[in-house]
Structures are given as C-alpha cells and as structure tokens.
TILOSE-752204 format. One record per residue (C-alpha): x, y, z; residue in one letter. Coordinates in steps of 0.25 Angstrom, whole numbers, plus 5000, padded with zeros to 4 digits. Layout:
BEGIN
XYZa ...
This chain:
BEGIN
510850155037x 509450215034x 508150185040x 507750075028x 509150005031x 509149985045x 507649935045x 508249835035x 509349775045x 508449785056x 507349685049x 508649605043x 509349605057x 507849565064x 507649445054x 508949395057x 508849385071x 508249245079x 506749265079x 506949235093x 507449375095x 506449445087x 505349365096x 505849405109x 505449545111x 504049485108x 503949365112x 502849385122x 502249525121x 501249605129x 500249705122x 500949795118x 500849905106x 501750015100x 501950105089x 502850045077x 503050155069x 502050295066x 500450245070x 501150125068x 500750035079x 500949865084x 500249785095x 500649675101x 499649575110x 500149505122x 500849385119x 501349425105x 502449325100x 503449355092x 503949215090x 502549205083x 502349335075x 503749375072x 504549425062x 503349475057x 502949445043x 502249565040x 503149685044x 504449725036x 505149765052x 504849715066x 504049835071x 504749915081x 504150005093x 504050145091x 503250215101x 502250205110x 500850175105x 500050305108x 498750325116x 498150375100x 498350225094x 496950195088x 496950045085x 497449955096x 497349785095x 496649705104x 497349575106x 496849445110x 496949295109x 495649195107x 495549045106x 497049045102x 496949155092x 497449295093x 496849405090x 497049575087x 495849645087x 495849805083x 494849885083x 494749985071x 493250055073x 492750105059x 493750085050x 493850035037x 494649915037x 495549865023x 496849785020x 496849645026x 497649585014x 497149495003x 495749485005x 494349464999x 493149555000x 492849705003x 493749795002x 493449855017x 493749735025x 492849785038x 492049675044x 493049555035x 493749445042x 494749365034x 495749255038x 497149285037x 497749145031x 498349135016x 497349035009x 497249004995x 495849034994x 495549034977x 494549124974x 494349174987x 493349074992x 493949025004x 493249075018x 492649175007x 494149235004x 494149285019x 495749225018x 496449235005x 498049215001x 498549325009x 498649385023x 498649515028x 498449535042x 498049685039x 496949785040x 496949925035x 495850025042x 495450165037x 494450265048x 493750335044x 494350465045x 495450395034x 496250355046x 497150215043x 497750115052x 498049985047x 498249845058x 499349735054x 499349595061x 500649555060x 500349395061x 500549295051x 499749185057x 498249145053x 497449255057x 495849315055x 495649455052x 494249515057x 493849645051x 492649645062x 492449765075x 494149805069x 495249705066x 495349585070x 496549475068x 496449325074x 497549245072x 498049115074x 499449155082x 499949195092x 499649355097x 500149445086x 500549595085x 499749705077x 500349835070x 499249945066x 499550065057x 498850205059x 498950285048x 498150415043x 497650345031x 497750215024x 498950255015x 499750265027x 499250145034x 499650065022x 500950125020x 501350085035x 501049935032x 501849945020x 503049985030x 502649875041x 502449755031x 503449815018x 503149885005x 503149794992x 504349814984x 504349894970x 503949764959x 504449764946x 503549854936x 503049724928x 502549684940x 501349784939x 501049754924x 499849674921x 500049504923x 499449404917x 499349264923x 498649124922x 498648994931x 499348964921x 500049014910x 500648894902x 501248844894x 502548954891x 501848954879x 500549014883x 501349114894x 501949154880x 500549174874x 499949254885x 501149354883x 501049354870x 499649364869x 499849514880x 500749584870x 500049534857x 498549594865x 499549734869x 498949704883x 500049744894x 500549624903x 501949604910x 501849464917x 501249334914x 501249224926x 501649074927x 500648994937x 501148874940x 500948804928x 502348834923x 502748734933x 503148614933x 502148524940x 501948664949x 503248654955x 503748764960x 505048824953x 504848714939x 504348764927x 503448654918x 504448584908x 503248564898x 502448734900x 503648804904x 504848714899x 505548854897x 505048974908x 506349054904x 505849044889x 504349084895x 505049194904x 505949254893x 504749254883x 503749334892x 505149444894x 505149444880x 503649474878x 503849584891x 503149514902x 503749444915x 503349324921x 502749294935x 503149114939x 502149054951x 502848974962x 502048914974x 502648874985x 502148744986x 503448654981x 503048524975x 503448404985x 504248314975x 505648274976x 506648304964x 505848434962x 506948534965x 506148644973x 505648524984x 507048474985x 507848584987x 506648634998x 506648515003x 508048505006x 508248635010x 506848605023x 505948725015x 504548655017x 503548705026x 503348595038x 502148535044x 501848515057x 502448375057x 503948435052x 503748375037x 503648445025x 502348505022x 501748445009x 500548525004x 499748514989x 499948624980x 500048624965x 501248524963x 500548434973x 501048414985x 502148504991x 502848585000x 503048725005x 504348815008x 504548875023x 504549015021x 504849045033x 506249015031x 507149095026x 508048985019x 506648925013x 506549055009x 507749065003x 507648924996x 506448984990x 506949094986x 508049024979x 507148954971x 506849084962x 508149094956x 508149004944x 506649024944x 506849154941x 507849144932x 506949104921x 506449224918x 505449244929x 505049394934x 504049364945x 503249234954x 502149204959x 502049134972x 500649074974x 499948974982x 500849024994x 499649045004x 500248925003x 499148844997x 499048694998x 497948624992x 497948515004x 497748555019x 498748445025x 497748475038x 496448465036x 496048465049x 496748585052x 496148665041x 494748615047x 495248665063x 495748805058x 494648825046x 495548825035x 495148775021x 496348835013x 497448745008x 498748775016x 499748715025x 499348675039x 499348795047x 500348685057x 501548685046x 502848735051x 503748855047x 505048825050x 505548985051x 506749025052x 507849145054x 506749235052x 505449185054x 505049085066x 504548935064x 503048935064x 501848865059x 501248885046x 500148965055x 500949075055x 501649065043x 500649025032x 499949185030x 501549225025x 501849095018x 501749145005x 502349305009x 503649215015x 503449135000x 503549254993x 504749345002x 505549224999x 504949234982x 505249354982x 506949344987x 506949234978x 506449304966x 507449414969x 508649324972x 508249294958x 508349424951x 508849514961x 508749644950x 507249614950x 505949654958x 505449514962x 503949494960x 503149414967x 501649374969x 500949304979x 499649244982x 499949234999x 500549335007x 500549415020x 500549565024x 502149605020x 502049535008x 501949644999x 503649625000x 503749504993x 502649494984x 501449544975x 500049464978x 498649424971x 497349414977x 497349264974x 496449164966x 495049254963x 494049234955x 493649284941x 492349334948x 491849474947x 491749474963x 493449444962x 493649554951x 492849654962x 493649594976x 494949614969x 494849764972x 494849764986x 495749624988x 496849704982x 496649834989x 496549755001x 497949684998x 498349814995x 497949895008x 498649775015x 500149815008x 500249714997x 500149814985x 500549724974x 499249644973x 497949624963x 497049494959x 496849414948x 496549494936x 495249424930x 495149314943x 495949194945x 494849074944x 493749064935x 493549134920x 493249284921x 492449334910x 492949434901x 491949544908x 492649514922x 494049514916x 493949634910x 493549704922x 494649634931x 495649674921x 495149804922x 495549824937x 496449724938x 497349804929x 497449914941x 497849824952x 499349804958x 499449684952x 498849664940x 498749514936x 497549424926x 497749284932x 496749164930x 496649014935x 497148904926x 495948844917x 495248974919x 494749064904x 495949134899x 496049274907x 497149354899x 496749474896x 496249444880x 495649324886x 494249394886x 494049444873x 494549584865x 493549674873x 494049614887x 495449604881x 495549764877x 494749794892x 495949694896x 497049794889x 496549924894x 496649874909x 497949834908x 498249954900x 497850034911x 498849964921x 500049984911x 499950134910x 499850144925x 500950074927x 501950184930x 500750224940x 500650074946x 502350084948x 502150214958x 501150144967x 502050004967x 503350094969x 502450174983x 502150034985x 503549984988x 503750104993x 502750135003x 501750045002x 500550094998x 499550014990x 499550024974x 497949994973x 497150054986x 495750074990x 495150194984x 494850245000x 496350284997x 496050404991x 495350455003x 495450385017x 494350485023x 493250445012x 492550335018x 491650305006x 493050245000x 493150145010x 492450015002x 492750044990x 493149914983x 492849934968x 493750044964x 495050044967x 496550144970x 497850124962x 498750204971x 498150334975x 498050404963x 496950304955x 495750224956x 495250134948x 493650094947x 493449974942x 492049994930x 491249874938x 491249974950x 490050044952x 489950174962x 491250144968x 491850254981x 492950344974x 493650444981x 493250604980x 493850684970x 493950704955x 494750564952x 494750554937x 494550434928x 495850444919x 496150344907x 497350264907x 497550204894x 496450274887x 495350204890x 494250254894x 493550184907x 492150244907x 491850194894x 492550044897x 491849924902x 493049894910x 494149994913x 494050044925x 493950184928x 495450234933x 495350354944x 496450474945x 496450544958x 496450684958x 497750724960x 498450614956x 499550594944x 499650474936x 500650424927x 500450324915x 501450244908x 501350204890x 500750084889x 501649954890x 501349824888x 502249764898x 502949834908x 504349814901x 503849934894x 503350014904x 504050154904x 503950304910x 504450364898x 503050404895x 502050434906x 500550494907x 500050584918x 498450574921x 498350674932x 496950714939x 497350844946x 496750854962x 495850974966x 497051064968x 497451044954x 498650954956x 499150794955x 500350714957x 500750574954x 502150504954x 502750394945x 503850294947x 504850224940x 505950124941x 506450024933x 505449924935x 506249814939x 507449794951x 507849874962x 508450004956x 507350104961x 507550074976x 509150134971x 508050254968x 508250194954x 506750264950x 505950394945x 504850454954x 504050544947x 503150634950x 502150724944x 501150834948x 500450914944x 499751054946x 498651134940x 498951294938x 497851344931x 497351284917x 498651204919x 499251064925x 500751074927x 501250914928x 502750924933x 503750784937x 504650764948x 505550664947x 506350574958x 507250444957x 508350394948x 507750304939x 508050344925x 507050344915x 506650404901x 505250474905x 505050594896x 503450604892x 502450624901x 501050644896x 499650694905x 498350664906x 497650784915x 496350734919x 495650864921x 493950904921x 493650804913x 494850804902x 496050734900x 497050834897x 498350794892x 499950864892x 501250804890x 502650834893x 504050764896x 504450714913x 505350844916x 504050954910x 502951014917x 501950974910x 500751074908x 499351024908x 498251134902x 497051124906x 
C-alpha cells in the first residue's frame, strides 16, 4: 500500500469511527504546541475541545505529532479568553500581511479587520464590505528579507479577524487550536496549505473558456439567441448560464412549463452550437406541499431545525422555505440524489447560490440587534442535527461552511450523475478547503470603476488563500456599465481564473456586442487573448490540482526580497511566467529585469485604448494555441512559442494536455512537455521533452523570439530542434 493509499484509509477509517473517540484525546487540553510536519507547526490553548472543533472542516487529515517544537520557532500564539470570547493573538512584527479569503479593499491587508460570518452583502455595502459571502480564517505574511509563514485558525464559528499590532482571531466558541506554516518564501507557504486544506481537482478545459451569464437568460428562445448571436459575431464563448428564471416559480429542481417547457431541447441545442450549459439551484426549498422536493425532504427529516424542534421556515425566492441539514450525511446523500434526473437533461455544470444561506427575513430580530447583525440569515440558535461524521451543533458553528457542506454534497451528486465527467461547480459561500468541491465569484459588485479596480486584489487575495479557481463579474453585477468601463473590464477580466460577463435582471444588455462595434471589436480581442493562452491557463490549473499554487498571483511573486512589489494592486501575475498591466494603470511597481511586452493575437497594446499590456518574464517559455471559438475545438496540434531569453541566454516553459474531460490523466493518460531553450552564439537552439501517455497529433510548432527589440521567428515540427538565428 503507498503512502497516498494509506493516508486514504486512515482519513476513511477516522470518519467512520464515533466522534466520541476522535474527542477523547482532546477533550480538555492544556497549552501545548508541536511540530506537524517540516516548519509545520499547531498550538493548542488550555481547554481546547474537541467536541466543539472537530473533525475539522478545513484540513484534508487530522494533524499528527511529529517532533518537538524547537527553541528557533519564530511565531508563537498567545491564547486567552474575554467576556466569553476567545481569543489567538500572534505577533508578526513588520511583515507584510495577505490572504484572508474573499475580501474587500487593499491588497496589503495590514492594519484591516474583517468579520468572518458569510453574509449576502450586494455590492459590498454591508459594514463597508468588512464581511462578504466567504470565510477564510487565513493570513499570509512575507518579511522582509522574502521569508513566509502563513497562520490557519481552524475554527468555523463566527469569528473577527484584526490585522492590528500582528494577528488577531476573536471568536464566538469555545478555545480553538492554530496551525502556522514557515516557509522560505511564499510559494512554499502556499503550497503547504494546499497539502493541510487540499488541492482543487483538474476541471474540465470548458471550464476555462470565456462564460456569459444573465440574471436571467429566458425564455430558451433568447438562451438560443445569445448563442447564436456569439458564433454569428466570431467572438469565442463556451457556456451560457441559467439563473433562476428557468424555474418554476423558483423551485429548486423544476424547470418553467411556459420559458423552458423543453431544457433538454435548450441543452441539446447549445451542444449543437459547441457551448455547455451551467443551471442555478439554491438551497432554499419552497415550503409547499405536493412540490416533490419538500415532500420527499420532508419525509425523509432533512430541514435545518430551530431552537424550538420545528422546521426552520425562512423567505427566499419562492417565498417561504426550508433549508437541507448538511450536516448529515444521509441529507447529503438525499441531495445528492436530487442531481440525477437533473442532469440528465443535458446539464454540464450548477451553480449553487444564495448558500451563505441568505434569507431575506431574520425570524429574530432581536437577536440580530444583540449580536450586531443586519444580514439576512438563520438564527444563529438553529439546530444541526450532525451525525456519523459531524456532531450536532447550533447554526453558530455551522453557518460559515453552510454552503462549503452545500456544495461537497453538489458535487457527489453531480458525479453520481455522470461519473466519466469532471463535475463543475460554482459557489457564491464557502469556507477554507473548499477549493475541493467548488469554483467561487466575488459576489454581487457593482458596475462602478471603483469595483473594476478592487477586483484585482479580491481575487488575488482569494487566491493567496487556496481557492485558485475564482474571478468577479466581468462588467459589474448591478447597475449599467457604460461602454468605456465594459471595455476596460473585459480587458482584464479575460485574464482571470474565472472568466465570466454576468449582469442583474433589468440591467442595460452587457454581452459583449451590447456596447457598440468599437466596444464590441475591443470586446473580441480580450477574449481572443484568453483562447490562445489557453494551452498556457491548462498547465497552471494542471500545478494547481497538483500542488496547489495559485494560477493568478501578486506580482511580489517574482521576487519576494523586493519590497517596492509589496502593494501592488493594479498590475497583476498569471502563473509565474506573465504579468498583465491593465492600460488605466499608471506608474504601477514591476519587478527588475528585461520582462517584455509580447503580442498575443496580434494586437498591438501600446497603440489600444484597452488591451492591456501582457509581460513575458525573462527566461520564460510560453505556449499558444490556434484560435478556436469554443473549447470543443481547442487543440495542440499546432502550437506558438514566445520565448524571452533570461540574462544567461536561456528559457523554459512546459505545456500540458489531456483529454479535457474525465479522469484518464490520473491513469498518467496525458503529455507533459517541455521546452528550452539555449542561446550559442548568433543562434537559439529550442529542443522538447516529452513525458506521459496521452496520445496526441502535435506536429508544428512555430516561435516568436522576443530579442533586442525584434520579433524573430522559426518554425519546425515536436520531435526537431529548432534553430533560431539571430
């Protein structure tokens, strides 16, 4: 048995014992600290429970002692406990402090405080956007001298986090342990919580084209326009969303008699035209009897309880309703279950939304006055029921991974469904570890220039926290861009993770031609872009499931040490090996050396008002695919090299592939390749490596050398050493 299978059956076999025995060795602890792995360290305060913290939520394996804490150990907790709160103070001196999940404002979260509780909070107005959708009890640090180290409370319950004099968490609970990562630099830092709270998995490659979404698309006669209306304009798009207009009567798991009368028509039509399709379900279930999903959850006791023992009732969009208990495996797997004739009309992906959860009534007013709270939820009192694997509790402790446990148990479903497929999933709530189970957005922004800005650092933020897979609303959610600020947005937004236009219902049109032809060529470009980096975007998602580092970074990533790199908010990394420079940014902080601005798809970003400029990093190989206009027709057989050679005349790069779909590459069902190249003389020889076994046709491969100024060009087949001349 290796070392990935054993860890396996230990989880498995830990899951399945009574919580009682996982409790027992620390039920009642004393401080105490040790090391968990290399530089890996966890502190426990006096008193710790395990009845109120574990399993834990966030990490993958129950953290096992290693060694001894040595006498060298920088950062040490102070624990303590006041007026019925407790409390984990570190002290972190001069460093530069990042992470902390989904989150407005700077980039460099120093001197911030923020309130970790998932709250529906549109447009971020809310307590000034100090609590968003998502919880991440995380903060990254970088010294000075590049040195990382990165500190994890491992605590669901409704907690403060002060950036103020160090780190500071303030919860609502019960004494709770602390994990910190020392690392030499921030890579390593990030790749350690990527092994402590899991890596994504490898998504489908249509999941990385560009998405176009509405609240809402309808009727199927409109979904069938906007589609129509992409392929006709030659503008690349590979999904189109359904917000919950396609229900009926905003039922969950229904489909609208009179707008979508026929979704396996609608599903089978946007296959026909290349694109797949992403389905909304909330988890609010519409309280009406003879409404199949209520009856069968009712039947089956899957509603979150109140204080009292009854049924929580809550308004959300089909009027009043109640919630699943996903603290409970067999609700999970009732959920679950829900997906398969769901799915079998022709669904590819869902979006699970308003999953905070969000309810527009607090049943508790008084309450919310008591504890401060003017969000929309469940009482914090509710009861979780719990069960094998996870203890009974209040809704205190469960409701910051209400909608991660939502979307673990989406996600089986989805699978269930179609088990040759990768599920995807995106969700507006989560919690650290959800990077597992699900892709996220920043939520309901605003199309406001001030939004288009903070999207930078949000992302990288969510980012430098482990959830990879993430990116705003392209164009803002509420309100009416105007063509000048879509244009722009597009411009970026075609470089995040997650690349999606989405817009509130009764909102100005925000496709892509909705602007005008100027906007709308601007609009093609962008997108253009992102399609012929797709072989690029693959590789970093493919070291993302693999170890976990971030596909877009802050651009201190190119050099820890340099501390003028630190704030920069503006311009931007995509994996280590670009940087893109929005043209609104003026005088931004890039890193030393000759980094070159290189063309993707001809365009020229000097001389346009809205493409950004795209960096190459000296020393850095990267690969290009033909333009497609849907993934369905994305392919290696043809690739383009730009290469910027580093100051010893040479540069590498990489490029994977797989089939795009299933699970064959984890059977090493793939092609690694990898490319360098080495000046000798008034020549650049650019040789390949291959490794894997997924078969494919690639036979061209075609270089841009960006050298003093020039653009000097060579081609030759995947098995040749191709000569540059300079």
């Amino acid at each position: 048995m290796n070392t990935s299978t054993l860890k396996t059956a230990v989880r498995q076999a830990m899951l399945v014992l009574p919580l009682t025995l996982l409790f027992t060795s620390c039920m009642e602890t004393k401080n105490q600290s040790y090391l968990i792995g290399d530089n890996i360290a966890i502190f426990y305060p006096e008193g710790f429970s395990g009845e109120d913290h574990l399993p834990s939520l966030a990490l993958i394996d129950e953290p096992q002692k290693v060694d001894q804490l040595g006498y060298g150990w920088k950062l040490k907790v102070e624990f303590s406990v006041l007026d019925g709160k407790s409390i984990a103070h570190i002290n972190t001196g001069d460093a530069s402090l990042y992470g902390t999940g989904e989150v407005t404002g700077n980039l460099l979260r120093n001197n911030t405080e923020i309130s970790l509780w998932n709250t529906d909070n549109f447009t971020y107005k809310l307590d000034d956007g100090k609590r968003l959708y998502q919880s991440h009890p995380w903060v990254l640090g970088v010294r000075k001298d590049g040195s990382a180290f990165g500190v994890l409370a491992d605590n669901t319950w409704r907690q403060n986090l002060y950036l103020k004099d160090g780190i500071t968490f303030t919860a609502d609970s019960k004494p709770f342990r602390v994990i910190i990562i020392e690392k030499e630099n921030t890579t390593e830092v990030l790749k350690e919580l990527a092994q402590l709270t899991g890596k994504m998995e490898m998504p489908p490659l249509w999941s990385l084209g560009y998405q176009q979404c509405r609240w809402s698309y309808f009727p199927d006669t409109r979904v069938a326009e906007v589609a129509d209306t992409f392929r006709i304009k030659n503008i690349p798009c590979d999904v189109i969303w359904m917000d919950i207009h396609y229900m009926d009567g905003n039922r969950v798991f229904t489909f609208s008699e009179k707008d979508f009368p026929n979704p396996e028509k609608t599903n089978a039509y946007l296959h026909q035209k290349d694109f797949k399709s992403i389905w909304m379900i909330d988890p609010g279930v519409k309280k009406e009897k003879g409404y199949h999903v209520y009856d069968s959850g009712t039947k089956n006791k899957v509603w979150v309880q109140t204080a009292d023992d009854e049924d929580f009732v809550g308004r959300v969009w089909p009027g009043d309703c109640v919630f699943p208990d996903f603290t409970n495996e067999e609700v999970n797997q009732w959920w679950a279950n829900l997906y398969k004739p769901f799915m079998a009309t022709g669904i590819d992906g869902v979006w699970n939304d308003m999953n905070e959860p969000a309810v527009f009534e607090n049943t508790e007013e008084n309450e919310a006055v008591m504890n401060g709270l003017t969000d929309m939820t469940m009482p914090s009192d509710n009861k979780h029921r719990g069960g094998e694997l996870l203890p009974a509790s209040s809704h205190l402790r469960y409701h910051n991974v209400y909608g991660y446990l939502m979307v673990k148990a989406s996600r089986e479903g989805i699978l269930k469904a179609n088990p040759e497929k990768r599920p995807f999933v995106l969700t507006r709530s989560n919690y650290i570890g959800g990077q597992r189970y699900a892709a996220t957005w920043t939520g309901d922004n605003a199309s406001t220039w001030a939004h288009l800005k903070m999207s930078i650092p949000m992302s990288i933020n969510l980012s430098l926290s482990g959830q990879p897979f993430n990116g705003p609303d392209i164009g803002g959610f509420e309100g009416n861009a105007t063509p000048n600020l879509f244009a722009h947005w597009m411009a970026i937004g075609a470089f995040f993770p997650f690349s999606r236009a989405h817009s509130i219902n009764g909102s100005k049109p925000h496709e892509p031609w909705a602007f005008g032809k100027k906007v709308e060529e601007s609009c093609r470009t962008s997108i253009n872009r992102r399609y012929r980096l797709l072989p690029y975007y693959y590789t970093l998602f493919q070291e993302a499931s693999a170890i976990g580092t971030p596909v877009m970074r802050p651009v201190f990533m190119a050099d820890d040490k340099d501390l003028s790199l630190r704030k920069e908010q503006e311009a931007f990394m995509i994996g280590s090996d670009l940087i893109i420079v929005p043209k609104w940014s003026k005088n931004p902080h890039l890193p030393k050396g000759d980094w070159k601005i290189v063309s993707i798809d001809g365009e020229n970003s000097a001389d346009d008002k809205y493409q950004a400029d795209v960096l190459l990093r000296p020393g850095a190989i990267v690969p290009l695919c033909n333009l497609a206009q849907s993934t369905v027709d994305y392919s290696t057989d043809e690739i383009t090299l730009l290469v910027n050679l580093d100051e010893s005349g040479k540069a590498k790069g990489k490029l994977y592939t797989d089939a795009g779909e299933g699970f064959a590459y984890k059977n090493k069902e793939y092609t690694m390749v990898h490319y360098k190249a080495i000046a000798n003389g008034n020549k650049v020889n650019i040789s390949t490596k291959f490794e894997g076994n997924y078969f494919n046709t690639q036979s061209k491969i075609n270089v841009k050398l960006y050298y003093k100024g020039e653009v000097i060009e060579a081609t030759g087949g995947y098995t040749d050493t191709i000569t540059v001349n300079l």
